[in-house]
MDTraj code that builds the backbone (N, CA, C; nanometers):
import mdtraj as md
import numpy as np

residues = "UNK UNK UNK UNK UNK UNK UNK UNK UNK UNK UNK UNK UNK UNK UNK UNK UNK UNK UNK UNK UNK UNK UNK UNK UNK UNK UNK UNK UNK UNK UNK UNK UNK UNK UNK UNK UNK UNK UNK UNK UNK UNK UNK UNK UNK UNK UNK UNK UNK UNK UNK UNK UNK UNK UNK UNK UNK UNK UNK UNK UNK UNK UNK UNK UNK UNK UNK UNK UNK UNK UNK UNK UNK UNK UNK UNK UNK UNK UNK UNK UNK UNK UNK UNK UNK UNK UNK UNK UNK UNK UNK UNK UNK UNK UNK UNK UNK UNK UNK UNK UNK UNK UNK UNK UNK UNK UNK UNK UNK UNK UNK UNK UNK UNK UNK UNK UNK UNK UNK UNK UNK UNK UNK UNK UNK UNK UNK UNK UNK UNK UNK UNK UNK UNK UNK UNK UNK UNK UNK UNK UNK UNK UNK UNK UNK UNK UNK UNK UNK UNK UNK UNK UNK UNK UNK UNK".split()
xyz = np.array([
    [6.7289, -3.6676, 15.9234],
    [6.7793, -3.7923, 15.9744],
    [6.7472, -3.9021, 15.8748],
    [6.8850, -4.0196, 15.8548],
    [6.8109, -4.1147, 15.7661],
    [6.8224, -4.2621, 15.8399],
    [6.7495, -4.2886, 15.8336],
    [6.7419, -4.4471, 15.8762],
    [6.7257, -4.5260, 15.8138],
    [6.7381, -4.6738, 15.7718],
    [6.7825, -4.8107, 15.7025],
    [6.7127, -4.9025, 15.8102],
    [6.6286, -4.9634, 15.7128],
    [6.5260, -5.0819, 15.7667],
    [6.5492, -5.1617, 15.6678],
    [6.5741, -5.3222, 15.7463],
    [6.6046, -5.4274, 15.7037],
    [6.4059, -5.4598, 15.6598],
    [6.4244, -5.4801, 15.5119],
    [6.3078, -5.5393, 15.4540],
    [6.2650, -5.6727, 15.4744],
    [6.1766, -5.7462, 15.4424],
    [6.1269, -5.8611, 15.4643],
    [6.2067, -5.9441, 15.3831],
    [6.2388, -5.8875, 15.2441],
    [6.3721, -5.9613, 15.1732],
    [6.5254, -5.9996, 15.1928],
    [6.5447, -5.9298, 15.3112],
    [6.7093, -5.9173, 15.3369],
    [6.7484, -5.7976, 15.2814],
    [6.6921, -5.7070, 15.2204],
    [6.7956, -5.5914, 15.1786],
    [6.7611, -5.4717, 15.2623],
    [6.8375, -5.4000, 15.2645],
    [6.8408, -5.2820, 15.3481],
    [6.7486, -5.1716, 15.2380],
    [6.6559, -5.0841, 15.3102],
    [6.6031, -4.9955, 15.2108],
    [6.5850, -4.8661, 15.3290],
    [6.6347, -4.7531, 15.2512],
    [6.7007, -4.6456, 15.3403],
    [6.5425, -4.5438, 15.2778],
    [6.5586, -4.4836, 15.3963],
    [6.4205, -4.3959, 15.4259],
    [6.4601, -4.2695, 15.4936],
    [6.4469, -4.1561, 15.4422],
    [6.4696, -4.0205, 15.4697],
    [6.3523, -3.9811, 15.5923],
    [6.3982, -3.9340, 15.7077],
    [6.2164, -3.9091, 15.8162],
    [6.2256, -3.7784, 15.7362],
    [6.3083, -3.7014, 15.7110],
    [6.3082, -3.5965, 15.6876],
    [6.2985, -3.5240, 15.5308],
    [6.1897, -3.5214, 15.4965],
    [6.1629, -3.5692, 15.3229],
    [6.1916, -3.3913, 15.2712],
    [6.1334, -3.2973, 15.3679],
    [6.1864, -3.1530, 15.2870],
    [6.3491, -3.1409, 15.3016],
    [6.4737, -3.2134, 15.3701],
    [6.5875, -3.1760, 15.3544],
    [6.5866, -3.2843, 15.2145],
    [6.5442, -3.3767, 15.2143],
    [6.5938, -3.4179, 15.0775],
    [6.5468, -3.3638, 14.9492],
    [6.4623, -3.2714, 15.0019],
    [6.3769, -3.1850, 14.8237],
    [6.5161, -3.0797, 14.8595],
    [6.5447, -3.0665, 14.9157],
    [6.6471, -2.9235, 14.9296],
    [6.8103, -2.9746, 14.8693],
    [6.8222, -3.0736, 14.8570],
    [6.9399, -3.0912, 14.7828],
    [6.8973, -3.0923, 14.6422],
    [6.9928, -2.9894, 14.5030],
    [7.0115, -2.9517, 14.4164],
    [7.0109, -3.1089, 14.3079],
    [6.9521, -3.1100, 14.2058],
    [6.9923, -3.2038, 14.1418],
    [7.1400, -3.1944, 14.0910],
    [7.1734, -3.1289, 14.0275],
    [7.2977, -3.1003, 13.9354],
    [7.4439, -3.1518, 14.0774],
    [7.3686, -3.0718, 14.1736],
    [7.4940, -3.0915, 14.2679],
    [7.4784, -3.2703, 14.3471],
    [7.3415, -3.3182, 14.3254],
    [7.3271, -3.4727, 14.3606],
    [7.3753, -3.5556, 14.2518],
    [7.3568, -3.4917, 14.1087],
    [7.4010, -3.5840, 13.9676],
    [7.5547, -3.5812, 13.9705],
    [7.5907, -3.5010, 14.0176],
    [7.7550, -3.4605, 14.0228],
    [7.7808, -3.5545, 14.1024],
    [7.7949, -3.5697, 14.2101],
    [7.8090, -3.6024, 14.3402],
    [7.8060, -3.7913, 14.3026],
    [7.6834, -3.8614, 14.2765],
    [7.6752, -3.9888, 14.2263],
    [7.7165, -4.0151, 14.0528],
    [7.7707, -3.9260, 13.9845],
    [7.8886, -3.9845, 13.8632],
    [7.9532, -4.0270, 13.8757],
    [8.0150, -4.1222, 13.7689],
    [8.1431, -4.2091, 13.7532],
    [8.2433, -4.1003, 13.7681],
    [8.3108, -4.1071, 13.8814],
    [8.4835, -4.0201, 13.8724],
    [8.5757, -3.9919, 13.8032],
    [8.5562, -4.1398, 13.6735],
    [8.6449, -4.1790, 13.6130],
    [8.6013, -4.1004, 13.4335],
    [8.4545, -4.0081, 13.4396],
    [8.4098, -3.9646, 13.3489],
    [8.3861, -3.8118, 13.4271],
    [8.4170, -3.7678, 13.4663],
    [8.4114, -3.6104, 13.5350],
    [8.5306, -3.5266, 13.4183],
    [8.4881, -3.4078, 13.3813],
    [8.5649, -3.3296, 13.3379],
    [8.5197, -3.1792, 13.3745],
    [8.6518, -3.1030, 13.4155],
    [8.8078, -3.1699, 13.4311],
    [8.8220, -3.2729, 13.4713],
    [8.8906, -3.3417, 13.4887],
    [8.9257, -3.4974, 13.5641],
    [8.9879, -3.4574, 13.6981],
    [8.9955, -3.5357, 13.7761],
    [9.0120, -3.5420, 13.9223],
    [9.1468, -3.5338, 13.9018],
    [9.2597, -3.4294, 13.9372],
    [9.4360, -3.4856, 13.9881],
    [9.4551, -3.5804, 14.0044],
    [9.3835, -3.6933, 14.0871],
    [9.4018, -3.7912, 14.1943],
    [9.3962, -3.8800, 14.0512],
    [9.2992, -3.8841, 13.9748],
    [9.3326, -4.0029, 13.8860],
    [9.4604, -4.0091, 13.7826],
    [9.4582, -4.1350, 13.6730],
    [9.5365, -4.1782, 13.5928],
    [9.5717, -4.0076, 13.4640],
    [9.6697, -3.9772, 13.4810],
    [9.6270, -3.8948, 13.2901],
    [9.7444, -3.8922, 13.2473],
    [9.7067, -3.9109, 13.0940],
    [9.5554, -3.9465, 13.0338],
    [9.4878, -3.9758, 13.0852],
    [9.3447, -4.0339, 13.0533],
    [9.2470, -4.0902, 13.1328],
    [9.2489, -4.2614, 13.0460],
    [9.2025, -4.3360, 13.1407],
    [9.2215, -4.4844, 13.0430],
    [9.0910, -4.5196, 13.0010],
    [9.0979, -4.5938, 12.9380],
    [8.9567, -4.6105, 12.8660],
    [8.9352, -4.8109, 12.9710],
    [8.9827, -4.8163, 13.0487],
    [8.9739, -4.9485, 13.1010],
    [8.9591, -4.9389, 13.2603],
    [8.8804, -5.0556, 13.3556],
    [8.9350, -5.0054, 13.4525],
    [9.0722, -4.9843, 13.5233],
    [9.0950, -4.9334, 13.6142],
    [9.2005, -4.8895, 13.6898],
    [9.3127, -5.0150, 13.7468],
    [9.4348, -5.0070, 13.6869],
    [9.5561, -5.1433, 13.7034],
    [9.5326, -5.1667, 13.8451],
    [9.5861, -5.2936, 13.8929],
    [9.6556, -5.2736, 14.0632],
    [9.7028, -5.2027, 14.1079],
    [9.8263, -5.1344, 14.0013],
    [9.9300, -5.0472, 14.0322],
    [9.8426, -4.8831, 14.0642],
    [9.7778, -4.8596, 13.9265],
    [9.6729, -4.7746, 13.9415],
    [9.5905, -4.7283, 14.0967],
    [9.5466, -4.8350, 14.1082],
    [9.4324, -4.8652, 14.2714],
    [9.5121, -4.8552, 14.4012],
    [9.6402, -4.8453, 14.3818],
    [9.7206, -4.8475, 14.4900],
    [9.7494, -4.7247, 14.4899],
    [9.8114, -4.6604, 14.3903],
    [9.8918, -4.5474, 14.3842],
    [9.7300, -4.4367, 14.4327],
    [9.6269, -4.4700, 14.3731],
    [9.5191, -4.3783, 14.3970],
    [9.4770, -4.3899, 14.5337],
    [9.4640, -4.5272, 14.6158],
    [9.4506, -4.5668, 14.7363],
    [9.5565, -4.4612, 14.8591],
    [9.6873, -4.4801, 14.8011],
    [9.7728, -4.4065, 14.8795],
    [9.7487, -4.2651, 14.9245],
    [9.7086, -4.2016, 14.7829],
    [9.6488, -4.0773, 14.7821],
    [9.5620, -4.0033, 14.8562],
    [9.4524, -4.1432, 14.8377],
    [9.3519, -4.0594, 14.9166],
    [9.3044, -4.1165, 15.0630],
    [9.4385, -4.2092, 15.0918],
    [9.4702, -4.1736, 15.2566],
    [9.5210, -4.0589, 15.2975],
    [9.6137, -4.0052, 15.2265],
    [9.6767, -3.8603, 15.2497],
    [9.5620, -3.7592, 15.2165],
    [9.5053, -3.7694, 15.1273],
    [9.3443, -3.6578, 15.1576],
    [9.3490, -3.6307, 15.2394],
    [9.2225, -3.7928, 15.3321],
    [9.1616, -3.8022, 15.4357],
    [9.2626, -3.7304, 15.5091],
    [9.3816, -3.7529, 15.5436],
    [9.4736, -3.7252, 15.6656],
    [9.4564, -3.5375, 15.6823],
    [9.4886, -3.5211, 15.5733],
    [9.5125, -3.3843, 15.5141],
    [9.3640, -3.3092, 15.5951],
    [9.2576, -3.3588, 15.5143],
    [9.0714, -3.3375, 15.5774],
    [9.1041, -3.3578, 15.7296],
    [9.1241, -3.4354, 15.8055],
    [9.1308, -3.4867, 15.9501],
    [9.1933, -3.3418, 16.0264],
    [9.3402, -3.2961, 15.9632],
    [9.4389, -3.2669, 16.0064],
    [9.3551, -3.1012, 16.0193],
    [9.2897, -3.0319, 15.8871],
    [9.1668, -2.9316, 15.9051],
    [9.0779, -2.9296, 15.9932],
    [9.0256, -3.0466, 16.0275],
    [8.9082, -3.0680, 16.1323],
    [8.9685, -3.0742, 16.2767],
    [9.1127, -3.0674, 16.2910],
    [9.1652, -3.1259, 16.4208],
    [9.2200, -2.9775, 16.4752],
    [9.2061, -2.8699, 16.3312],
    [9.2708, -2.7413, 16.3333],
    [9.2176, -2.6500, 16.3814],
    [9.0538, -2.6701, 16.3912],
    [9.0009, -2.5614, 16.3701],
    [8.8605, -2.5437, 16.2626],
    [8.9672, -2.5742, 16.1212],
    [8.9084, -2.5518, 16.0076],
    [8.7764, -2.6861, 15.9746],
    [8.6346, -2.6922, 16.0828],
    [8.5982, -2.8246, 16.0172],
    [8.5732, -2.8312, 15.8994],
    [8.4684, -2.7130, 15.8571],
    [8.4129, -2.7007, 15.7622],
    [8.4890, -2.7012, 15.5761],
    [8.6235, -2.6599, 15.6082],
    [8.7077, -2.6384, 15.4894],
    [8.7025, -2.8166, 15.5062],
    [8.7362, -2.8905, 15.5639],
    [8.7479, -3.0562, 15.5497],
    [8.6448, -3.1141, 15.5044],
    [8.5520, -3.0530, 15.5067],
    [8.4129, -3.1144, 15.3859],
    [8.4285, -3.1601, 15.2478],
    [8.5056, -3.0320, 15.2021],
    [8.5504, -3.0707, 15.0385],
    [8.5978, -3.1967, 15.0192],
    [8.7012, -3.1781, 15.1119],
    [8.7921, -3.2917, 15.0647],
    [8.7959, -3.4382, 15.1372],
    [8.6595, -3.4453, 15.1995],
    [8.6350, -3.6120, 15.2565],
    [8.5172, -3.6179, 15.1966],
    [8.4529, -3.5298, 15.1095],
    [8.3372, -3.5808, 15.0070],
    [8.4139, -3.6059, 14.8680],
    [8.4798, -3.5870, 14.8664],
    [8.6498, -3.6191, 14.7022],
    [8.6716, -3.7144, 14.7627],
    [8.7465, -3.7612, 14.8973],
    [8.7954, -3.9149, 14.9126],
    [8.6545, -3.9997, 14.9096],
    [8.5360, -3.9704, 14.9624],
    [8.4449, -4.0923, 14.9486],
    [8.4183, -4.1188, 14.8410],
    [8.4350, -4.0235, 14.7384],
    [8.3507, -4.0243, 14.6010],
    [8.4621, -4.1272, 14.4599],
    [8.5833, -4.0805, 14.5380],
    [8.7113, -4.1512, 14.4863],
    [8.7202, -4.2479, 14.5070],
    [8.7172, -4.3356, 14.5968],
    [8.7107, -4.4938, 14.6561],
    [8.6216, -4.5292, 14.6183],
    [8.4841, -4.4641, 14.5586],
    [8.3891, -4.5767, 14.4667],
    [8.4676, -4.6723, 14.4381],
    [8.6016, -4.6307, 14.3132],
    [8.6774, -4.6776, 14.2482],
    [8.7301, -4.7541, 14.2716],
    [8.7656, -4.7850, 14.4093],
    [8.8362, -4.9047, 14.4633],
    [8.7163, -5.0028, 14.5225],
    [8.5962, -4.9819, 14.5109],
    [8.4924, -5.0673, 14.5742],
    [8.4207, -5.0325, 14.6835],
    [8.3174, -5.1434, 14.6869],
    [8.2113, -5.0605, 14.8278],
    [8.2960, -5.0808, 14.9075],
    [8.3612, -5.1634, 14.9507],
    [8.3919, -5.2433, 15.0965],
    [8.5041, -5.0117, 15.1176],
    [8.5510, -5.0258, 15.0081],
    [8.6640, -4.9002, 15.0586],
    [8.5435, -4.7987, 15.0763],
    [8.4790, -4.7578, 14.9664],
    [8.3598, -4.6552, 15.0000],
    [8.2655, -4.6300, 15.1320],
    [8.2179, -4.7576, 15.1833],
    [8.1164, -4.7841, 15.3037],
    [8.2150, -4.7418, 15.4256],
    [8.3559, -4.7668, 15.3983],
    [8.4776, -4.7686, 15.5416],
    [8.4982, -4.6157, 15.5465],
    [8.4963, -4.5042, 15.4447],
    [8.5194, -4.3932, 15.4267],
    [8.3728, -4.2921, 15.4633],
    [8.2889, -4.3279, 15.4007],
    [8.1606, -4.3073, 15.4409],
    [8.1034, -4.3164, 15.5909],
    [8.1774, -4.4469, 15.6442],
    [8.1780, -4.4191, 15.8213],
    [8.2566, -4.3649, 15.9013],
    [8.3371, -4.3297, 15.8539],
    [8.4670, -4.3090, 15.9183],
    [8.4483, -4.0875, 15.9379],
    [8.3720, -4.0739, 15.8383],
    [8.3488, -3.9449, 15.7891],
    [8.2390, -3.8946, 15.8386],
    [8.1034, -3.9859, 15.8501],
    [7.9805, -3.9422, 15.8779],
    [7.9630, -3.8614, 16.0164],
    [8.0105, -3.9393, 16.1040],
    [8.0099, -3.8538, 16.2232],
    [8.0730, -3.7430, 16.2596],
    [8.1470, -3.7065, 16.1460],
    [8.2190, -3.5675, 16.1702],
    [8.0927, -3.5051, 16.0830],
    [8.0593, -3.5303, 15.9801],
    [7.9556, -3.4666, 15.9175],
    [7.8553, -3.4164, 15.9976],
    [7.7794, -3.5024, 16.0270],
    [7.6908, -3.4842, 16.1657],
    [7.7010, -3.3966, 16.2525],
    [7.8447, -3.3939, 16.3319],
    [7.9107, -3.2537, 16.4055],
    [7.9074, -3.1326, 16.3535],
    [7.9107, -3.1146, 16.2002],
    [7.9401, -3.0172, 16.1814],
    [7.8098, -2.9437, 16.1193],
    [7.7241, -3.0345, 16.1277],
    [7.6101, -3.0150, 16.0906],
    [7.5893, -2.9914, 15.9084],
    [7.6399, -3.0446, 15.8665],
    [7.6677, -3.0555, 15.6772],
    [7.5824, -3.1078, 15.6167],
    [7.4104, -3.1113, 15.6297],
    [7.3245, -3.1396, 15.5786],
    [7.3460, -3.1824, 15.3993],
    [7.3841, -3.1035, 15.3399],
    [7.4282, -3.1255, 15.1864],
    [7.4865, -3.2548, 15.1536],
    [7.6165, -3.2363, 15.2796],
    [7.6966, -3.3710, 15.2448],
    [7.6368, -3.4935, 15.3007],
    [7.5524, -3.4923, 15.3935],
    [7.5090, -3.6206, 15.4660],
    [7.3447, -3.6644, 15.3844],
    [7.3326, -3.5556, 15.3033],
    [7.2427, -3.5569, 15.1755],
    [7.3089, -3.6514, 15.0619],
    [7.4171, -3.6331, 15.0340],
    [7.4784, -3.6730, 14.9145],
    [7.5052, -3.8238, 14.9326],
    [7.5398, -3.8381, 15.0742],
    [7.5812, -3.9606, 15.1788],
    [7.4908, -4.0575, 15.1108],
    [7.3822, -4.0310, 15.1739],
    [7.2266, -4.0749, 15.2183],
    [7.1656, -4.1317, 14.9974],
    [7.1701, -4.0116, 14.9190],
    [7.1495, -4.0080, 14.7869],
    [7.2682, -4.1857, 14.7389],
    [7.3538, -4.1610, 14.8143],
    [7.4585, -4.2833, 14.7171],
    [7.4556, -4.3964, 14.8009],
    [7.3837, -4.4223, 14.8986],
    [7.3295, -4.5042, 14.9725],
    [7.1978, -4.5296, 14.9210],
    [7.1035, -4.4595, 14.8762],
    [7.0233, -4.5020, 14.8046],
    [7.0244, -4.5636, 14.6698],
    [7.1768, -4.5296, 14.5689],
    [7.1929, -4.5968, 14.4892],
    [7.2306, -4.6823, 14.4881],
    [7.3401, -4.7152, 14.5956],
    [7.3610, -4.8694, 14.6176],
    [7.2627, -4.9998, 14.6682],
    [7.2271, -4.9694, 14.7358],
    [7.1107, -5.0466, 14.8095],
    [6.9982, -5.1314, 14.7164],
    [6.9705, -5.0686, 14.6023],
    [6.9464, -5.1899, 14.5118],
    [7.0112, -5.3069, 14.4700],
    [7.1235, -5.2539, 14.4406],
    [7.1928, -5.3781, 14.3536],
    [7.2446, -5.4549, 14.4369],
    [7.2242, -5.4754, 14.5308],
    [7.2589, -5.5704, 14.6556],
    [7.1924, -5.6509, 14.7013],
    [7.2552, -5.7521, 14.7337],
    [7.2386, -5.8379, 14.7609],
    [7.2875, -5.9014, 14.9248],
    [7.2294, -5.8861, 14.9863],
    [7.2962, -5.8974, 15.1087],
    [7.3012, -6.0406, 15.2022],
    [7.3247, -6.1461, 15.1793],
    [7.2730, -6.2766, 15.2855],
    [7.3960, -6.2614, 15.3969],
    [7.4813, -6.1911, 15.4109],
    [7.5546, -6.2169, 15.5735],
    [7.5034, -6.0950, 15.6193],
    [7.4374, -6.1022, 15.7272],
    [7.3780, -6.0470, 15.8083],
    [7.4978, -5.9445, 15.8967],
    [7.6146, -5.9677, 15.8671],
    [7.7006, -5.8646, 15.9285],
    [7.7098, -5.7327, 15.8630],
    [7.7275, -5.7998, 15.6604],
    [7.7007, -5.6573, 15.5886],
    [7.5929, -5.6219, 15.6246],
    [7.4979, -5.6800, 15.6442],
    [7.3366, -5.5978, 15.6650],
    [7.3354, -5.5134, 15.7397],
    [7.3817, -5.5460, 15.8723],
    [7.3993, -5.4568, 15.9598],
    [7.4980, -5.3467, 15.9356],
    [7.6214, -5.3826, 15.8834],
    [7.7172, -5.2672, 15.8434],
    [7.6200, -5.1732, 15.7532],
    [7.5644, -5.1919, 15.6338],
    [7.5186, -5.1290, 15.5386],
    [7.3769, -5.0821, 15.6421],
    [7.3102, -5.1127, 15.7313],
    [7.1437, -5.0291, 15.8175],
    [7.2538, -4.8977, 15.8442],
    [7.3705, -4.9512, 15.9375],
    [7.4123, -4.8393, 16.0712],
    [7.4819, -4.7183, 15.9755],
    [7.5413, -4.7333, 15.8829],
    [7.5644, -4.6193, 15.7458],
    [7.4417, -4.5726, 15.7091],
    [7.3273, -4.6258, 15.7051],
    [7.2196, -4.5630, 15.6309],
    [7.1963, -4.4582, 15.7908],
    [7.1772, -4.5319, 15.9032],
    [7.1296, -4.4544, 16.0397],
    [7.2416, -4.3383, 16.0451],
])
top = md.Topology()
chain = top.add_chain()
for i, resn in enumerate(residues, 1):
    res = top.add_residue(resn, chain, resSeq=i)
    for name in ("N", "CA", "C"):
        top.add_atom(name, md.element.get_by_symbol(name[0]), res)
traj = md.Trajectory(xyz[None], top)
C-alpha cells in the first residue's frame, strides 16, 4: 500500500507501508518504466518516425493524444472482456506515453487506471505507479491545495 502525506512544506512526499514489495520490483524493469519515451529503443509505434530531436509539435501531441485514447479504449475494452490482465500492458504504455503530453495528462491516466490495477491485484504496475510518483513529487511545487490533494489521493 502507498500513501502520500502532505509535509510541513506543502509538498506531498509518498511513503511505501509496504517496504519489501518495493525491494521486489526489478531495477532494469523500474529504469525502463521511468525513461524518457522519446529515447527508448526500439521506439514506441505511437511516436513521431523518424524520431525528432525537439520536443513534440501541437500537431504531433494531438495526433499522439488521439492514439492513446484508443489504447486506453482498446485496454478498457480487454478488461470489460474478460481479459484484465492482458490490459496491463497497454495502460502502463498509455501512462508512460502521456508523460509526453504533461502531468496534468499523466496524473488523469494514472487515476483513471489505478483502481483497475488494484482489482487486479498488479503489484509490479502499482509499483511502477508509486516509483514515478516518487519521481515527480520533488520537483513540485504545489501552493493550490486542490493539486495537493489530487497529487496525496494518486499517491493513496
Amino acid at each position: 500500500m502507498v500513501t502520500a502525506v502532505i509535509s510541513g512544506g506543502g509538498l506531498v512526499s509518498i511513503v511505501s507501508a509496504v517496504p519489501a514489495l518495493a525491494q521486489a520490483l526489478q531495477p532494469a524493469v523500474r529504469d525502463a518504466f521511468l525513461a524518457d519515451p522519446l529515447s527508448d529503443i526500439p521506439r514506441d509505434p505511437l511516436l513521431p518516425s523518424p524520431p525528432v530531436l525537439r520536443p513534440l509539435s501541437p500537431l504531433e501531441r494531438f495526433v499522439l493524444e488521439q492514439e492513446l485514447d484508443q489504447l486506453a479504449l482498446e485496454a478498457e475494452s480487454l478488461a470489460q472482456s474478460g481479459a484484465a490482465d492482458a490490459a496491463i500492458d497497454p495502460w502502463m504504455r498509455e501512462i508512460r506515453l502521456r508523460r509526453l503530453l504533461g502531468l496534468d495528462a499523466e496524473l488523469t491516466a494514472m487515476d483513471r487506471v489505478d483502481q483497475n490495477l488494484r482489482n487486479l491485484n498488479a503489484t509490479q504496475a502499482l509499483q511502477l505507479l508509486s516509483a514515478r510518483l516518487a519521481v515527480i513529487q520533488p520537483s513540485l511545487e504545489i501552493p493550490n491545495p486542490a493539486d495537493r490533494d489530487r497529487l496525496e489521493a494518486e499517491g493513496a
